[in-house]
Backbone of each chain as ProteinMPNN parsed JSONL, in Angstrom:
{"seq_chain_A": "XXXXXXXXXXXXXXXXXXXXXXXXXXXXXXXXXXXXXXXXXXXXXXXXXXXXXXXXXXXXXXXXXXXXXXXXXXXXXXXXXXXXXXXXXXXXXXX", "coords_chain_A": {"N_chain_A": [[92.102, 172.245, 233.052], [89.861, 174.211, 231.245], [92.313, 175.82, 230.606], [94.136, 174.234, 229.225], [92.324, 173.492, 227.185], [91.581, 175.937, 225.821], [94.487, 176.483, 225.31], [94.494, 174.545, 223.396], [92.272, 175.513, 221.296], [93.681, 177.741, 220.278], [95.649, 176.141, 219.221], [94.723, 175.055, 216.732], [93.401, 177.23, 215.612], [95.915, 178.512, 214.699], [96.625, 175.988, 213.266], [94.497, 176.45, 211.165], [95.048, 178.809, 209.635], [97.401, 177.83, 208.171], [96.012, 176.343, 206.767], [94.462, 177.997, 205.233], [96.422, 179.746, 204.334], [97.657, 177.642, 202.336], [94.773, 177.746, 200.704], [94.683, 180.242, 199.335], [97.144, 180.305, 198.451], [97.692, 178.021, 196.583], [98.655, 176.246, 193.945], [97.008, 174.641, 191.987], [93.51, 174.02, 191.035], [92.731, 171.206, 192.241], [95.045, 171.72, 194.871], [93.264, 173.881, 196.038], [90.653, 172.507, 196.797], [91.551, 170.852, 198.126], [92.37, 171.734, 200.487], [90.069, 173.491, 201.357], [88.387, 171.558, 202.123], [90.222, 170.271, 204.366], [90.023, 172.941, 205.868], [87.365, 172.299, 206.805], [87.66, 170.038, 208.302], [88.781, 171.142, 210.57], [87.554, 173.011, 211.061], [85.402, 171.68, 212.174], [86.561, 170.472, 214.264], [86.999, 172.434, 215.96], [84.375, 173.321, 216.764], [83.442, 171.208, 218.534], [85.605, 171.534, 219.955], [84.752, 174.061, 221.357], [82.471, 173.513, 222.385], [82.702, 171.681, 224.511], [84.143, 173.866, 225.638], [81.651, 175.399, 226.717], [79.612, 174.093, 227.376], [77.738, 173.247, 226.249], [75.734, 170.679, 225.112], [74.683, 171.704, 222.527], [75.985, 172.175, 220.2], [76.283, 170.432, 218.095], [74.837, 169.483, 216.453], [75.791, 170.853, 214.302], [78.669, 169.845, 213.9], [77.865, 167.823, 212.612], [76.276, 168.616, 210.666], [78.667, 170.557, 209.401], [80.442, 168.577, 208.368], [79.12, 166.777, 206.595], [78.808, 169.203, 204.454], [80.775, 169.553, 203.692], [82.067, 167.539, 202.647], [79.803, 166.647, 200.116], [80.92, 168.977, 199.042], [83.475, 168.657, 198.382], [83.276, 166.406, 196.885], [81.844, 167.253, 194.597], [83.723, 169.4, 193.556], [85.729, 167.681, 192.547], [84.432, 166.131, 190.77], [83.853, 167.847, 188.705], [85.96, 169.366, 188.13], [87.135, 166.962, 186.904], [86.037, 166.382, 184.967], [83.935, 168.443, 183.725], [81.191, 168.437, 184.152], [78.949, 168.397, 187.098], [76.923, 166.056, 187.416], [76.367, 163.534, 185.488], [74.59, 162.769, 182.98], [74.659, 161.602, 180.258], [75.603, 158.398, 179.609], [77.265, 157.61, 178.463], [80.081, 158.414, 178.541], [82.799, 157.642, 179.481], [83.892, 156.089, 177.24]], "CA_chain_A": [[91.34, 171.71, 231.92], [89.939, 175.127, 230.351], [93.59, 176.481, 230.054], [94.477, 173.119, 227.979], [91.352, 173.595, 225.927], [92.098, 177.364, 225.444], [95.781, 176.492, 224.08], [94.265, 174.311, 221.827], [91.715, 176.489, 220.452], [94.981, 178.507, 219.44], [97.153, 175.939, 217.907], [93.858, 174.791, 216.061], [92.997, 178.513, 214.523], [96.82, 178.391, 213.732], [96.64, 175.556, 211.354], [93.538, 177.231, 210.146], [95.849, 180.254, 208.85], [98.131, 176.984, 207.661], [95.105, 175.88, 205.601], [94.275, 179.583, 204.36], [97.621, 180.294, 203.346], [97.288, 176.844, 200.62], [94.22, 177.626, 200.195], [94.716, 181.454, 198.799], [98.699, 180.217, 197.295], [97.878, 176.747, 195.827], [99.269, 176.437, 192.42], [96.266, 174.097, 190.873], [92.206, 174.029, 192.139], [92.629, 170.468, 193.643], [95.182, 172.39, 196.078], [93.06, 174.814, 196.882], [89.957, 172.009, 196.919], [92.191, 169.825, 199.648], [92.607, 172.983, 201.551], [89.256, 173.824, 201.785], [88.064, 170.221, 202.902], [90.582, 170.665, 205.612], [89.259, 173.817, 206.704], [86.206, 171.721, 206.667], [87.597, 169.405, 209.02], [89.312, 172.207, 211.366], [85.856, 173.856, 212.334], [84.397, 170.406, 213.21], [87.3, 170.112, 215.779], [87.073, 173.891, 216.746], [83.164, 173.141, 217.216], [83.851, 170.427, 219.338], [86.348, 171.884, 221.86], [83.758, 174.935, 221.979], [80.872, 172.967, 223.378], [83.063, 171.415, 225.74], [84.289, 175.132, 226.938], [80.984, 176.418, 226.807], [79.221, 173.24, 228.097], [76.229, 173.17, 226.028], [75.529, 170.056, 223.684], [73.58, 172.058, 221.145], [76.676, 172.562, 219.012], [77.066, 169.118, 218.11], [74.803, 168.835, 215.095], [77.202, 172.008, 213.617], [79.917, 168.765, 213.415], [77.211, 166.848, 211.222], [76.06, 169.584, 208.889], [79.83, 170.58, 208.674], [81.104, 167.339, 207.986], [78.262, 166.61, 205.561], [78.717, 169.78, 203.697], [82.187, 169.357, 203.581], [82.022, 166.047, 201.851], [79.604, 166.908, 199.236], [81.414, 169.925, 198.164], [84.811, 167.779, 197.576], [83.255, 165.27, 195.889], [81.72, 167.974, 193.0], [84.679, 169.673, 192.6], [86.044, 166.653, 191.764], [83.701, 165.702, 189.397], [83.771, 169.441, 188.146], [87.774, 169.357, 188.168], [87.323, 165.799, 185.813], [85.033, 165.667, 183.815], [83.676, 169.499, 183.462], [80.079, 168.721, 184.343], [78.891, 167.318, 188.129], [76.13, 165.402, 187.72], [76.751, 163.06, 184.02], [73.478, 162.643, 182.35], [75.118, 160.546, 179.548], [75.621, 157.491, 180.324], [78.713, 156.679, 177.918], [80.844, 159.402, 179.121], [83.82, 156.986, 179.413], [84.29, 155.461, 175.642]], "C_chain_A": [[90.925, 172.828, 230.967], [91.278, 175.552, 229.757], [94.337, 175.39, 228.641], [93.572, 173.581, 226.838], [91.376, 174.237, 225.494], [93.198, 177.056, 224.905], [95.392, 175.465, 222.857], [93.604, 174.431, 221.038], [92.649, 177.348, 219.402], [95.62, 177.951, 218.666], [96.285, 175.514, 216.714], [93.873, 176.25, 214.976], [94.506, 178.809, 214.331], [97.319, 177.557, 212.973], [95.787, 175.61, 210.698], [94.032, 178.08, 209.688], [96.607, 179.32, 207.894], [97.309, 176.625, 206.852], [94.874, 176.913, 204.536], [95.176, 180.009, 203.498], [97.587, 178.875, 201.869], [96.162, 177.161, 200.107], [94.417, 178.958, 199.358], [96.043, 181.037, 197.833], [98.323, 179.417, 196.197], [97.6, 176.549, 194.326], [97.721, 175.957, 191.416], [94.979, 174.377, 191.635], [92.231, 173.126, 192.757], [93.356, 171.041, 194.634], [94.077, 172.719, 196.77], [91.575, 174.275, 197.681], [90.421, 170.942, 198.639], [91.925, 170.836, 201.02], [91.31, 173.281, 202.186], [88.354, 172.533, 202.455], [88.759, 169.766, 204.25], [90.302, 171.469, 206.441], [87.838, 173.147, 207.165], [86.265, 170.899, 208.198], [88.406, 170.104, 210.86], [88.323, 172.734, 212.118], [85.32, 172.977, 212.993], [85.236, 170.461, 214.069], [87.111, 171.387, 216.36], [85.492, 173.876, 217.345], [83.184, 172.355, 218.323], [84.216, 170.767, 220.687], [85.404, 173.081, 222.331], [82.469, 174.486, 222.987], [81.16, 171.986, 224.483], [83.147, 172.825, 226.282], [82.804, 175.854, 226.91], [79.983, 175.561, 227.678], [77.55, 173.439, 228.298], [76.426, 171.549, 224.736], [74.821, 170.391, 222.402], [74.505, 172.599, 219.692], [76.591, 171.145, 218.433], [75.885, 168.78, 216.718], [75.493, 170.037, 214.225], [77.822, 170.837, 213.2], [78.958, 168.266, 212.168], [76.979, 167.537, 209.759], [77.285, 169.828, 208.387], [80.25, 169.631, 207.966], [80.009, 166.987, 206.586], [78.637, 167.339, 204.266], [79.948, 169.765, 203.06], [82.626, 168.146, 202.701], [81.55, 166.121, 200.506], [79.959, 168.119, 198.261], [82.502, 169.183, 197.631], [84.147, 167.011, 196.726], [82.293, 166.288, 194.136], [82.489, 169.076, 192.64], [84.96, 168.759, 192.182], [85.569, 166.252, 190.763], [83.761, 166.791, 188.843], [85.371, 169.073, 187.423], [87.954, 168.225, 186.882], [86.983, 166.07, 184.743], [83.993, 167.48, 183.49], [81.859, 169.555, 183.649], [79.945, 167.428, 186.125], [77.949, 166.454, 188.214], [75.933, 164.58, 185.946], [75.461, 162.488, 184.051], [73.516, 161.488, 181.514], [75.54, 159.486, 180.349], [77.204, 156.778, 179.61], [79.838, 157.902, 177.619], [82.737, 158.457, 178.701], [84.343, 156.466, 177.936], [84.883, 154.273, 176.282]], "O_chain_A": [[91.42, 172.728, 229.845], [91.397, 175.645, 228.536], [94.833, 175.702, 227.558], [93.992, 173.977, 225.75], [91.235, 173.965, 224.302], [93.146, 177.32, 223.703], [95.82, 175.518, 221.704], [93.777, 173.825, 219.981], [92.476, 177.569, 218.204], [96.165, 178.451, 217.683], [96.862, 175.53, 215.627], [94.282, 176.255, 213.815], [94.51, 179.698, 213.48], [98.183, 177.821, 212.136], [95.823, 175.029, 209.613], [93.212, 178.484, 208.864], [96.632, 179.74, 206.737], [97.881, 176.483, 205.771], [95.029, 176.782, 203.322], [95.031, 180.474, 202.367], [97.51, 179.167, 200.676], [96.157, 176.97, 198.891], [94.228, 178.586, 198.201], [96.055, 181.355, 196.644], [98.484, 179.799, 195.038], [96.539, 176.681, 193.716], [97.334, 176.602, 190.441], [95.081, 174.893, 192.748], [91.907, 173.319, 193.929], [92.664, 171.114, 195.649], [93.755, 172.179, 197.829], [91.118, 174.868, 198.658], [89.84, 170.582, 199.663], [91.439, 170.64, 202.134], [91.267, 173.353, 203.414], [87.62, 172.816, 203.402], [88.182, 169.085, 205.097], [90.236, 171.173, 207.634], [87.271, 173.758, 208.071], [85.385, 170.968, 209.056], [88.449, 169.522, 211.944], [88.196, 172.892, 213.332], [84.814, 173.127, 214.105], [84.636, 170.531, 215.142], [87.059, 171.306, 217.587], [85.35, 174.434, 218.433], [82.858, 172.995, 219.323], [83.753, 170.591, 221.814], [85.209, 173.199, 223.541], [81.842, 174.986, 223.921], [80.307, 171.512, 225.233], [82.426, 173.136, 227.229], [82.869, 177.065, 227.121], [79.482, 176.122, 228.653], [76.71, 173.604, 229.182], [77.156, 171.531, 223.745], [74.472, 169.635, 221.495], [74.112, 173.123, 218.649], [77.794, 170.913, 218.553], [76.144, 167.807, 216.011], [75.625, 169.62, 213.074], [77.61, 170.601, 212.01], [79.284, 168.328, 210.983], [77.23, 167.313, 208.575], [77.475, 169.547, 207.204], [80.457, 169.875, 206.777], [80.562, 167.045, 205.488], [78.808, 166.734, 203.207], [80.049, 169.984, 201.853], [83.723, 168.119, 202.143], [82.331, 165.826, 199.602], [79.529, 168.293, 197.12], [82.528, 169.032, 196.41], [84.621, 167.009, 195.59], [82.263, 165.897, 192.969], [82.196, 169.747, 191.65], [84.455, 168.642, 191.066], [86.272, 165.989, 189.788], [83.622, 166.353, 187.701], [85.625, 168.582, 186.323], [88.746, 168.468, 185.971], [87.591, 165.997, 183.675], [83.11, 167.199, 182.679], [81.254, 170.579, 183.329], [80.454, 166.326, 186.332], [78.012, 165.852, 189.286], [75.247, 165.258, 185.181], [75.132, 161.769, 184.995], [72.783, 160.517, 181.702], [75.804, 159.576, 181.548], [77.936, 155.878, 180.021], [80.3, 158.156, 176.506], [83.542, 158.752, 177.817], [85.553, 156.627, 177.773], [85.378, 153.383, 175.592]]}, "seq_chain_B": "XXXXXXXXXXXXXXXXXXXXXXXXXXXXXXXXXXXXXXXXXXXXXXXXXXXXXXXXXXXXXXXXXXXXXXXXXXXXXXXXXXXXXXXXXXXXXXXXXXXXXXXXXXXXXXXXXXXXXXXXXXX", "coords_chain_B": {"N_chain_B": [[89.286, 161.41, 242.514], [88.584, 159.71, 240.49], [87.745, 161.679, 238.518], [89.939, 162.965, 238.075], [91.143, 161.042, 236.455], [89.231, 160.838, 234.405], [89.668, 162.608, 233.284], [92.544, 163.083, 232.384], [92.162, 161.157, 230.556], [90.766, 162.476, 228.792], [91.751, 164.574, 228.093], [94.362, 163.295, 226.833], [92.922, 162.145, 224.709], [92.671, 164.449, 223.223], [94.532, 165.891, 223.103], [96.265, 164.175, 221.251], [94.681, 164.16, 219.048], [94.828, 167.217, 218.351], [97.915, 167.462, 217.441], [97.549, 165.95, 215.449], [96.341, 167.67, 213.946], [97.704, 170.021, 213.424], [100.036, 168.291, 212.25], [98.897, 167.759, 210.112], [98.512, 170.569, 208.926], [101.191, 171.391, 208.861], [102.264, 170.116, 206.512], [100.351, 170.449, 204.451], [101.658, 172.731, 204.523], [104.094, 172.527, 203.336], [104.717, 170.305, 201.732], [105.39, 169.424, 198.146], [103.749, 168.33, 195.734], [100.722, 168.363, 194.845], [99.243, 165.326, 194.984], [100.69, 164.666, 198.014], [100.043, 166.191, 199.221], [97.15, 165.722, 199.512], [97.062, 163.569, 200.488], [98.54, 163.944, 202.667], [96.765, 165.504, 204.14], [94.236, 163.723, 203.991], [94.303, 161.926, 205.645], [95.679, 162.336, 207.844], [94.35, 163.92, 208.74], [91.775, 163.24, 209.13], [92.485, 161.064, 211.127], [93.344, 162.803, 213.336], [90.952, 164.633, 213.521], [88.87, 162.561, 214.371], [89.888, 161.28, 216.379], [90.013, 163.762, 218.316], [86.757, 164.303, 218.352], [85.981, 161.694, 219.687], [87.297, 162.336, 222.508], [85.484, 164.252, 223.171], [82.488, 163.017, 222.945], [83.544, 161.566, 225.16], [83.71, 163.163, 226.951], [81.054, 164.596, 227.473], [79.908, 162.257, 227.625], [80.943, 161.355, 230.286], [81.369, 163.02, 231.972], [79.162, 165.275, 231.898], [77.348, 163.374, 232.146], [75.766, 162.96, 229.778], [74.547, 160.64, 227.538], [75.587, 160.875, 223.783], [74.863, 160.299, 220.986], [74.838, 161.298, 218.229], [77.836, 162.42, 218.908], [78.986, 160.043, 217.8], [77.846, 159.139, 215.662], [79.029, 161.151, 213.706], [81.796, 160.813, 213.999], [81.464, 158.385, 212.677], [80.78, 159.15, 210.292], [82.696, 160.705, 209.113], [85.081, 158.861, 209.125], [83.791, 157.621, 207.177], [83.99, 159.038, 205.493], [86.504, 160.999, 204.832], [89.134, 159.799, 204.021], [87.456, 159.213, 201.052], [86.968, 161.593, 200.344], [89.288, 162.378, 199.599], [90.283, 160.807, 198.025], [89.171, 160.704, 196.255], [89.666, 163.661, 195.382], [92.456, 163.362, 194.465], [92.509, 161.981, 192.202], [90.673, 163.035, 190.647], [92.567, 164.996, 190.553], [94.635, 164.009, 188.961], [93.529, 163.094, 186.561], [92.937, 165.645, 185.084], [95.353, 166.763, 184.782], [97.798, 167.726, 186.296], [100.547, 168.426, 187.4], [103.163, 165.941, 188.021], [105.598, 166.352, 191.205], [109.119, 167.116, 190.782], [110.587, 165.034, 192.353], [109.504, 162.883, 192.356], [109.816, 159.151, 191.565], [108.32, 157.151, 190.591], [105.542, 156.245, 188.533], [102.975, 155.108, 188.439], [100.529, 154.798, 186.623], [101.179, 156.132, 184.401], [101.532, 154.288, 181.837], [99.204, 153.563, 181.433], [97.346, 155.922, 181.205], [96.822, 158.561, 178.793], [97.736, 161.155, 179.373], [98.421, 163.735, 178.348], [96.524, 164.044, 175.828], [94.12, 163.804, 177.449], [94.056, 166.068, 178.935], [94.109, 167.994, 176.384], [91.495, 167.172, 175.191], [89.857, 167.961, 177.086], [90.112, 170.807, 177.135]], "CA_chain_B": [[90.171, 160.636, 242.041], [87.377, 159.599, 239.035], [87.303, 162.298, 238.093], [91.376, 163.037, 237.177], [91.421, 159.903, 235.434], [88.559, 160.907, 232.991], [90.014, 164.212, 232.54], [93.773, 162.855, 231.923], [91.997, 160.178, 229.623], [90.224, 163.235, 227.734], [93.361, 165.209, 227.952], [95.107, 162.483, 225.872], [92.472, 161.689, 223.162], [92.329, 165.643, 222.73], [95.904, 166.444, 222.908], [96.977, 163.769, 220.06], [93.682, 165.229, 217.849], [95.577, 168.712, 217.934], [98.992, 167.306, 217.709], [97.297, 165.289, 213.917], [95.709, 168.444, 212.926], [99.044, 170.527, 213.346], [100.791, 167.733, 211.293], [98.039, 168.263, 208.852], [99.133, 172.419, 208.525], [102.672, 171.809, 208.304], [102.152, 169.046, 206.033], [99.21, 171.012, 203.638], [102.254, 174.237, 203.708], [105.804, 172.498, 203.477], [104.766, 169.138, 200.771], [106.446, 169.523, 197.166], [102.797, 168.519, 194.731], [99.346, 167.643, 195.225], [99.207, 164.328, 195.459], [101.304, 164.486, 198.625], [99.4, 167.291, 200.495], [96.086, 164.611, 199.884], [97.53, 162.719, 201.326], [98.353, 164.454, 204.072], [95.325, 166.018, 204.047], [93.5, 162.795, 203.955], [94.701, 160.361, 206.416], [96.136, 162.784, 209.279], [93.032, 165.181, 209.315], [91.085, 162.59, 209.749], [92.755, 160.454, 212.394], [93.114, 163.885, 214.675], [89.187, 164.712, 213.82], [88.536, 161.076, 215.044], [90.516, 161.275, 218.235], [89.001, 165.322, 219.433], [85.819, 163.794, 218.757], [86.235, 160.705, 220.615], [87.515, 163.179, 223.612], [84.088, 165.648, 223.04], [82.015, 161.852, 223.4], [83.927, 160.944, 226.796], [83.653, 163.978, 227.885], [80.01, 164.346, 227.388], [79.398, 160.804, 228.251], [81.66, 160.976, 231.852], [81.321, 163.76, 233.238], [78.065, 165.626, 232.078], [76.199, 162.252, 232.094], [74.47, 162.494, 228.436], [74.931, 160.173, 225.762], [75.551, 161.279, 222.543], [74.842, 159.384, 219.951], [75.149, 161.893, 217.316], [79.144, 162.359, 218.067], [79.434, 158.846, 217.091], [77.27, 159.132, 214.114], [79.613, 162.513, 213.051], [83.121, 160.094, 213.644], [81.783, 157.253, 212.014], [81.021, 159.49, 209.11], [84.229, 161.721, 209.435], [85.733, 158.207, 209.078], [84.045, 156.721, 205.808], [83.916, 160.242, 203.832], [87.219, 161.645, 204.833], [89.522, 159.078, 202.577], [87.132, 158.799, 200.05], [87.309, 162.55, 199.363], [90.575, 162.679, 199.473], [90.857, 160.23, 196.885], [88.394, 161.213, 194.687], [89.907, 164.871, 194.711], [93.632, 163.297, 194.218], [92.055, 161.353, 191.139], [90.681, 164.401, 189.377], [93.737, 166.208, 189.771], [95.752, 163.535, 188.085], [93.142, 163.232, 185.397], [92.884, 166.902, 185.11], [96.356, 166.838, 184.027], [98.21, 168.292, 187.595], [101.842, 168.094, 187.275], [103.725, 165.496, 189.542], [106.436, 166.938, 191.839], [110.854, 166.601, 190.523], [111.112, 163.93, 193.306], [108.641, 161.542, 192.09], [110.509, 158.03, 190.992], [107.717, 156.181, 190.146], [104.097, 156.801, 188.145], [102.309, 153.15, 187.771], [99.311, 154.761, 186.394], [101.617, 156.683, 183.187], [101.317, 153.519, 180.432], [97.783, 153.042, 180.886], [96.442, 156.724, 181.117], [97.426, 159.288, 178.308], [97.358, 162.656, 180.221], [98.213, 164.912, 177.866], [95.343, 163.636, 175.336], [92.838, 164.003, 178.419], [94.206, 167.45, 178.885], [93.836, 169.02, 175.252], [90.431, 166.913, 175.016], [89.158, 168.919, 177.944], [90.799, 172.17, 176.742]], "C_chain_B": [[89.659, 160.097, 240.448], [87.431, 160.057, 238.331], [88.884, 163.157, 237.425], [91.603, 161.732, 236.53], [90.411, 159.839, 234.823], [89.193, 162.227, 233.013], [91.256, 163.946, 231.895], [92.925, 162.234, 230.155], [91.141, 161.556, 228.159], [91.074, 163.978, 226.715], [94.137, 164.521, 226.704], [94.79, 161.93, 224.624], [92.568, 163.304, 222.332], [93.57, 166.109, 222.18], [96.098, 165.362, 221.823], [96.012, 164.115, 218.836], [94.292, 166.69, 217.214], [96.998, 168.25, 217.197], [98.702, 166.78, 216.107], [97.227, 166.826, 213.284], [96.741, 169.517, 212.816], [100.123, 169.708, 212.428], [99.956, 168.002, 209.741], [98.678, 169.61, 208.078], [100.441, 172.136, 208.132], [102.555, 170.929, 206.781], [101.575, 170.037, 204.378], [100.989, 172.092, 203.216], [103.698, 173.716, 202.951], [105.5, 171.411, 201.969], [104.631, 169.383, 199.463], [104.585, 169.822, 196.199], [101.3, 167.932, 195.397], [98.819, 166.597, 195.655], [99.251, 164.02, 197.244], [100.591, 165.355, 199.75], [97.902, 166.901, 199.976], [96.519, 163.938, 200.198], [97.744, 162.805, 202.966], [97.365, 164.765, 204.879], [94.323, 165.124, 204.765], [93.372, 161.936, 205.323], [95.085, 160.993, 208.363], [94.94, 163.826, 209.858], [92.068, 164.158, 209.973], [90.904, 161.762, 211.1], [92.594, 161.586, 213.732], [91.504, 164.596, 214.432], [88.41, 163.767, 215.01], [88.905, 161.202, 216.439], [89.753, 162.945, 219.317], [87.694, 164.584, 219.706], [85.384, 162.797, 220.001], [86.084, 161.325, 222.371], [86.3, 163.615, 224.22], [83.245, 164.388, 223.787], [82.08, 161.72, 224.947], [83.707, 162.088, 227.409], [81.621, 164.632, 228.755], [78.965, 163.153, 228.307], [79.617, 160.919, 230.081], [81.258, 161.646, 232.989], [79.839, 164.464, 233.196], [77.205, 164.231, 232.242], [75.143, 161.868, 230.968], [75.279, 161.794, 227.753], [74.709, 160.194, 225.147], [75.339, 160.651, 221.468], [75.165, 160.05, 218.858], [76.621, 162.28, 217.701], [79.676, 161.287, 217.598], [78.896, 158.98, 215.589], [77.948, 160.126, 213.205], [81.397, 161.56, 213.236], [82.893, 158.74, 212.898], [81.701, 157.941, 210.139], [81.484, 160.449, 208.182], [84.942, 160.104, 208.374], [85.948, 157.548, 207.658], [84.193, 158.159, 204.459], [85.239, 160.733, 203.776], [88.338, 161.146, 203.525], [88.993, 158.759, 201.671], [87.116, 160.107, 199.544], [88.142, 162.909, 198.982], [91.378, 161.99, 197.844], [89.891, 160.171, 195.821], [89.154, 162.91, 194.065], [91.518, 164.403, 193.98], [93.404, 162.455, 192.556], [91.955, 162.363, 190.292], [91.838, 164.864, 189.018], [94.644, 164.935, 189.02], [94.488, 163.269, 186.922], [93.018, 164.65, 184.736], [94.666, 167.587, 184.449], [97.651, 167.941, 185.016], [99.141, 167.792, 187.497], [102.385, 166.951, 188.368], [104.771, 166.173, 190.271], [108.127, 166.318, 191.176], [110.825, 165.574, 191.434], [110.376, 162.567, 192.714], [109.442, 160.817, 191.411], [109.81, 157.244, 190.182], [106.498, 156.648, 189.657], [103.623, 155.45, 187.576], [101.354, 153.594, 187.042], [99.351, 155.483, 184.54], [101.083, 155.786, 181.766], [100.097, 153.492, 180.63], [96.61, 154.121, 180.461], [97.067, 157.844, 180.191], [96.487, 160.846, 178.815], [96.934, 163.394, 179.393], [97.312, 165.151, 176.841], [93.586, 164.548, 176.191], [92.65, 165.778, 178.503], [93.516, 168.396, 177.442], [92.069, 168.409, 174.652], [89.266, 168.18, 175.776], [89.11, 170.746, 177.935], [89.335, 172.144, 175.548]], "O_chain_B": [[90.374, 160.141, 239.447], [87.28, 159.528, 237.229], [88.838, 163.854, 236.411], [92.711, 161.678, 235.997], [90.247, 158.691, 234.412], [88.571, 162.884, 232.178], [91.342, 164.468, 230.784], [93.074, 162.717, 229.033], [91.076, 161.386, 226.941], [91.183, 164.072, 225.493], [94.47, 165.176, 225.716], [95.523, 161.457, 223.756], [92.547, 163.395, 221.105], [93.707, 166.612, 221.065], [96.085, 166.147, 220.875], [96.499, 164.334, 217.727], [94.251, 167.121, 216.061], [97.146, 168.869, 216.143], [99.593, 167.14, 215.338], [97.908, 167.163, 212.316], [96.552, 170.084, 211.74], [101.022, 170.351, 211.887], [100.393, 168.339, 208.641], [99.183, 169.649, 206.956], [100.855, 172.615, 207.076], [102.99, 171.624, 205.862], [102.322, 170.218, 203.416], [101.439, 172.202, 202.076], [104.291, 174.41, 202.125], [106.155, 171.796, 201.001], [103.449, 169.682, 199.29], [104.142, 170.951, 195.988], [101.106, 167.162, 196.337], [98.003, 166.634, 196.576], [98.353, 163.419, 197.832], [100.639, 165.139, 200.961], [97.212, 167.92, 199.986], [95.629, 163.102, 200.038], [97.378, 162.173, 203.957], [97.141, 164.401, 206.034], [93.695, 165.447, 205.773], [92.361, 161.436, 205.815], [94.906, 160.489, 209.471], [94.733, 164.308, 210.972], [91.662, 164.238, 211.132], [89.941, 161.666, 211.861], [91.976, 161.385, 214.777], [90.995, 165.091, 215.438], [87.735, 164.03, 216.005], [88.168, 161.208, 217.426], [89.265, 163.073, 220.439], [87.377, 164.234, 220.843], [84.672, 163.06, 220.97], [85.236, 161.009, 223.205], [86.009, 163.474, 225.407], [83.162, 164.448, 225.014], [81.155, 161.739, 225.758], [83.473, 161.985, 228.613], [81.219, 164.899, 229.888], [78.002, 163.133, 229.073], [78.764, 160.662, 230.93], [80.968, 161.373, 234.154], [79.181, 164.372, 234.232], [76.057, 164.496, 232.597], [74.209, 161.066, 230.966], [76.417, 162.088, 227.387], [73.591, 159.716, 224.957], [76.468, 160.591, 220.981], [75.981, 159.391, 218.214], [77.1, 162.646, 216.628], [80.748, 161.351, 216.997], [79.58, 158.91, 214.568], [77.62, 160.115, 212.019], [82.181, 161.867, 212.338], [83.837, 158.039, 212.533], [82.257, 157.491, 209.137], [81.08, 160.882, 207.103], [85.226, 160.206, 207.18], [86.949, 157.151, 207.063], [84.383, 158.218, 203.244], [85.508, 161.042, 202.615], [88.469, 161.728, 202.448], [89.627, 157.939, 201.006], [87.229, 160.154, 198.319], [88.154, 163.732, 198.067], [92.278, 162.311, 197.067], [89.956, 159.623, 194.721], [89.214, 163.297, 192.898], [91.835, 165.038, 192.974], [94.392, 162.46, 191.821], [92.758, 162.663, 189.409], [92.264, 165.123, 187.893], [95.568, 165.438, 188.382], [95.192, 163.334, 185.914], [93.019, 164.55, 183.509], [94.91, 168.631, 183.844], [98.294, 168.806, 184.421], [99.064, 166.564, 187.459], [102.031, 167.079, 189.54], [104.922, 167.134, 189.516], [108.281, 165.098, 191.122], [111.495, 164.779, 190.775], [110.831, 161.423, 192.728], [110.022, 161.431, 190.516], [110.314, 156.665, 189.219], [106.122, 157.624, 190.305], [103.884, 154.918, 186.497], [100.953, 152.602, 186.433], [98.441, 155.502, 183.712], [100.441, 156.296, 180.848], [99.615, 153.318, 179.511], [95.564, 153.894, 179.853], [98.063, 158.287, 180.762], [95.359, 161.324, 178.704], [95.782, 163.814, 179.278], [97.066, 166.344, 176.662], [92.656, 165.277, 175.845], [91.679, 166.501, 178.277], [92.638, 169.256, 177.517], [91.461, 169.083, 173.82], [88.371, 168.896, 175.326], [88.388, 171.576, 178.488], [89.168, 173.072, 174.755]]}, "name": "protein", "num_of_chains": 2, "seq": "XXXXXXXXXXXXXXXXXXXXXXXXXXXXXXXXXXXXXXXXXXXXXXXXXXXXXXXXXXXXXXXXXXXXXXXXXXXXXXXXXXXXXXXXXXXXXXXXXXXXXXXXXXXXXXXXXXXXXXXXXXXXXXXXXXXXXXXXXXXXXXXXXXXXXXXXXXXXXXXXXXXXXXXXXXXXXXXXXXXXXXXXXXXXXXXXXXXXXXXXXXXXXXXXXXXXXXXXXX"}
């Protein structure tokens, strides 16, 4: 059971290098915005299998704040990326 | 005997969690335009988030004897944020004016939205 959980600590932090590499190449900012919302979702699983091998539950709000923070950063690039301001004041933005 | 049939059963929600988030990487390095790597992004990160978690839960639950309530409350809201950021960021970039990929056949969204307008507006 550790030795499983140990190889997939590894293949995990190698599609975290797979995320790194779009996120450092990727041609436009949503790339490099996807990329980093994946890394986002990479640590919550790497958090995860840690507090099984370490066999404490005190990692486990780590997943929530990650996941949280991870959410509200995509969603204001996005609005950043659109519309050039994240939080629209105006109200007739659209025409 | 209990106790290899919660470990297989952990084994198997854990191992297809890795097995998503490895389709995720190849997926994020090898796929042509943006669209396509949210997509990937979106739908396969999430399902192999969903399933480790799940694992972390049973494992928690089975064998140490606590229940967690907070890894449910972290996959149910893995579950409703993951495709909605995905498709809020795949939105910007096509309003944002983000090329599509040579393969693309089809663009339903071309007659109704003038890109390159949006583009030199924002410029």
């Amino acid at each position: 059971m550790t030795m499983f959980l140990w190889i997939c600590v590894g293949i995990l932090s190698f599609s975290l290098v797979g995320f790194l590499y779009r996120l450092m190449k990727g041609p436009s900012t949503p790339d490099r915005v996807i990329a980093l919302d994946s890394i986002g979702v990479g640590l919550i699983t790497l958090v995860g299998l840690f507090s099984i091998l370490f066999d404490s539950p005190f990692f486990l709000e780590v997943i929530l704040l990650l996941a949280i923070i991870a959410y509200i950063g995509t969603v204001a690039f996005s609005k950043f990326t659109e519309k050039g301001v994240i939080i629209e004041n105006d109200r007739d933005t659209h025409k | 005997m209990t106790e290899i049939l919660i470990n297989s059963l952990i084994i198997l929600f854990i191992a297809v969690g890795v097995f998503f988030i490895l389709v995720t990487a190849i997926g994020l390095i090898r796929l042509p335009d943006v669209y396509s790597r949210a997509h990937a992004a979106s739908k396969s990160a999430t399902l192999g988030v969903m399933s480790i978690l799940i694992g972390v839960f049973l494992h928690f639950w089975l064998i140490e004897g606590n229940f967690n309530p907070r890894i449910i409350l972290g996959i149910v809201f893995l579950f409703i944020t993951g495709p909605v950021g995905g498709h809020m960021m795949a939105k910007a970039a096509y309003f944002s004016g983000v090329p599509l990929a040579k393969e693309t056949v089809r663009d339903d969204m071309a007659p109704l939205v003038d890109r390159e307008a949006t583009k030199k507006e924002q410029l």
